[in-house]
C-alpha positions in Angstrom: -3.6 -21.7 30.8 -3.5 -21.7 34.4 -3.5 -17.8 36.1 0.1 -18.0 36.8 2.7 -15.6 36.4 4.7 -18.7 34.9 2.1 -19.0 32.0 3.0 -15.3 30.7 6.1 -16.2 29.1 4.7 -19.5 28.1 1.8 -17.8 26.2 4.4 -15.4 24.4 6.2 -18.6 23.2 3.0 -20.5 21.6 2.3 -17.4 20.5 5.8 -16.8 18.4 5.6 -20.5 17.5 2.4 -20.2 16.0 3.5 -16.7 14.2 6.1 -18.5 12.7 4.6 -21.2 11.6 2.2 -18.5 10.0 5.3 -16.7 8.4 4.6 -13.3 10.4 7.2 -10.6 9.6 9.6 -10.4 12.9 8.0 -6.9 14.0 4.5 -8.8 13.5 5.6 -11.3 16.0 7.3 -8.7 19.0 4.3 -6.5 18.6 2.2 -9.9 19.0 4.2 -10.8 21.7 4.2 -7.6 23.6 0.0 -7.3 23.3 -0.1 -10.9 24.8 2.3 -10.2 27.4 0.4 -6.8 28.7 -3.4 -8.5 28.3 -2.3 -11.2 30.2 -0.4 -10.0 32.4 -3.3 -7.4 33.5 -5.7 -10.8 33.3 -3.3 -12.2 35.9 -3.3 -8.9 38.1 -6.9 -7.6 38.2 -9.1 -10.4 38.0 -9.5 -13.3 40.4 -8.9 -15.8 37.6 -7.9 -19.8 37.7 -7.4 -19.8 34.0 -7.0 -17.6 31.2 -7.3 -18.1 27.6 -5.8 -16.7 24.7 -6.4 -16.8 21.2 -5.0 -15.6 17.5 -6.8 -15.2 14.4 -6.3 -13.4 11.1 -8.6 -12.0 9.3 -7.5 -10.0 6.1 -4.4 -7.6 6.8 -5.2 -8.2 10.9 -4.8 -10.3 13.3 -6.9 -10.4 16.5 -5.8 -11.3 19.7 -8.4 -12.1 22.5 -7.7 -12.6 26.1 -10.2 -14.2 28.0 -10.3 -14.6 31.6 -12.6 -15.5 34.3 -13.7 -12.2 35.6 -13.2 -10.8 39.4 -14.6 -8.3 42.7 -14.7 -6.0 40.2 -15.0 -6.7 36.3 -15.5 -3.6 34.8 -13.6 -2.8 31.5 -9.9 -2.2 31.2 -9.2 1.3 30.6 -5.6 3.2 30.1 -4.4 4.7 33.5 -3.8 8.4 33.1 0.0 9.7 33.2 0.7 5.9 32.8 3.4 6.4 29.9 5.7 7.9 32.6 5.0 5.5 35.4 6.6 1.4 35.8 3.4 0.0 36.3 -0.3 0.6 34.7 1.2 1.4 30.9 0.4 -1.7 29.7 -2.7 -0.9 28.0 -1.0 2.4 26.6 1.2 0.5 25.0 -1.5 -2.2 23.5 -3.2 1.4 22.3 0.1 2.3 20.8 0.3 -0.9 18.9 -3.1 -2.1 18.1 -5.1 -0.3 15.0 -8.1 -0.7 17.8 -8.8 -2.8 21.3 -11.8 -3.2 23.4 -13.5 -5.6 25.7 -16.5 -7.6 25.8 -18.1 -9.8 28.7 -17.0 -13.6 27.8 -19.4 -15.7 26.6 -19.5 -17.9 29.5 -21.4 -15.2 31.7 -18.4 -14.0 34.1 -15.4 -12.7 32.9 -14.3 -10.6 29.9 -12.3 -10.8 26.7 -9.9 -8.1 25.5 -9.0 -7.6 22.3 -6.5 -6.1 20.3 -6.3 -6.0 16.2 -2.5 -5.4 15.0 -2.1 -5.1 11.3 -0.6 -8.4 9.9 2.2 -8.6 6.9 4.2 -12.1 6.5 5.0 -14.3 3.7 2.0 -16.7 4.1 -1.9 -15.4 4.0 -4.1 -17.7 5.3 
């Protein structure tokens, strides 16, 4: 999707659609949501990106989200701000923390950029 802040709540809605179309419980889906929203919003912010990507997949009782973007000045690894939980801005990867059973980042595979990833636990009616 293009590095816009437009494409944030565009992203959220694939991602609900596909969710549902999944059958992820409704807490399985905000939680979703809410990763998404944060990893790409901080994509958007901190990296000097034209275009970032975001993918789902399940795998057992998970599901991975990666957020891939095209890398910036700086590109080091996301890391959670300290004393973010009281401030407006900079608690978004607290909250992924809060969420995820684990996250990290990787360099993308293309050579510049990274991918951050989150893995929430998954419950819905459908497995696939």
């Amino acid at each position: 999707m293009p590095a816009r802040r437009t494409s944030v709540p565009k992203a959220r809605r694939r991602v609900s659609a596909l969710l549902s179309e999944w059958g992820a419980d409704q807490q399985v889906r905000d939680d979703v949501e809410l990763v998404v929203s944060e990893l790409f919003t901080n994509a958007l912010r901190h990296t000097d990106s034209e275009k970032v990507g975001c993918e789902l997949a399940l795998s057992g009782a998970h599901i991975r989200i990666e957020v891939t973007d095209q890398g910036g000045p700086e590109n080091s690894a996301p890391h959670v701000q300290p004393g973010s939980v009281d401030k407006e801005c900079g608690r978004g990867l607290f909250l992924v923390g809060a969420l995820s059973d684990s996250w990290g980042s990787r360099p993308a595979d293309s050579g510049g950029g990274r991918v951050v990833w989150a893995d929430l636990p998954y419950t819905g009616t459908a497995a696939l």
